[in-house]
C-alpha positions in Angstrom: 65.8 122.9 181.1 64.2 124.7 178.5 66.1 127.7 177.2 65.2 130.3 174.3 67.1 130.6 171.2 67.9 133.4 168.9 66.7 133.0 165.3 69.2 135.2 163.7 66.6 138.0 163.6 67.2 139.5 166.8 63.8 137.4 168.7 63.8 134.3 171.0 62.7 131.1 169.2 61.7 128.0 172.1 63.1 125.2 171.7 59.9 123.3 170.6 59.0 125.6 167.7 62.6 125.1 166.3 62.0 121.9 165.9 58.6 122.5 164.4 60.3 124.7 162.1 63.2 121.9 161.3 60.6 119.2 161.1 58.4 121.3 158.8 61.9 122.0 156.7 62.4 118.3 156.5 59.1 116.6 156.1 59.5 116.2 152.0 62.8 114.2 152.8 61.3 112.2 155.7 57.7 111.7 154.2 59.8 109.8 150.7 61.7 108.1 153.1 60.2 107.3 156.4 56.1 108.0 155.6 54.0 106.9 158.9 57.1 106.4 161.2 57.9 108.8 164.2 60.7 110.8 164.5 62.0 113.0 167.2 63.7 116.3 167.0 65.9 118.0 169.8 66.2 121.3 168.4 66.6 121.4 164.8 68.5 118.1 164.7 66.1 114.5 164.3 67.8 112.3 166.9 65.2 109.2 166.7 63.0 107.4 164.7 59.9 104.7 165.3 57.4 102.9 164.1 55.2 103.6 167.3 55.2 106.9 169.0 55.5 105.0 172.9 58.5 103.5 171.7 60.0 106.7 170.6 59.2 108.7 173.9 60.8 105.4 175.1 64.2 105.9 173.2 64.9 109.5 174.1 63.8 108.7 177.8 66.5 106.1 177.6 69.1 108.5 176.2 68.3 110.1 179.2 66.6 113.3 177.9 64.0 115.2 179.7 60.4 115.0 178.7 61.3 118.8 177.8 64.6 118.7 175.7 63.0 116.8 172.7 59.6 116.9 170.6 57.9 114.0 168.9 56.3 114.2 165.0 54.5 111.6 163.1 55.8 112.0 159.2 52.8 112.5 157.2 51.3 114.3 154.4 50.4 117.8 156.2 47.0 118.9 155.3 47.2 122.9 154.0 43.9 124.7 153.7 43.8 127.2 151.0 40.8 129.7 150.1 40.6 130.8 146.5 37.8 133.9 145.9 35.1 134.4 148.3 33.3 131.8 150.4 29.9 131.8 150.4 27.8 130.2 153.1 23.9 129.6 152.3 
């Protein structure tokens, strides 16, 4: 069952963008460490790791976790698009 969480500022945070959040937090770590593995967050914690996403789902279905009570990331270099000055299209 899915259930919001406070974020400390007063607003509900679900449960799968708290562990974007965690995963985002983490991904220098886990990219030196783990780069093009899987890992799986339940909340802000990572409770599995992969080398192929199926197996992963795999493992927390095991653990006997709902398709909904955990979120799956693959560690890689995120790609960040940045704009300096104005664009210009021809």
């Amino acid at each position: 069952m899915n259930q919001a969480v406070s974020d400390g500022t007063g607003r509900s945070e679900e449960p799968a963008e708290q562990s974007l959040r965690a995963f985002e937090r983490d991904l220098p770590l886990l990219f030196q460490q783990r780069p093009g593995e899987w890992v799986a967050y339940r909340g802000e914690q990572p409770i599995a790791f992969a080398a192929a996403k199926h197996q992963l789902y795999q493992q927390c279905l095991d653990r006997g976790l709902g398709r909904d009570q955990f979120v799956i990331f693959c560690i890689e270099a995120q790609e960040t698009e940045i704009t300096l000055g104005p664009v210009v299209l021809d």
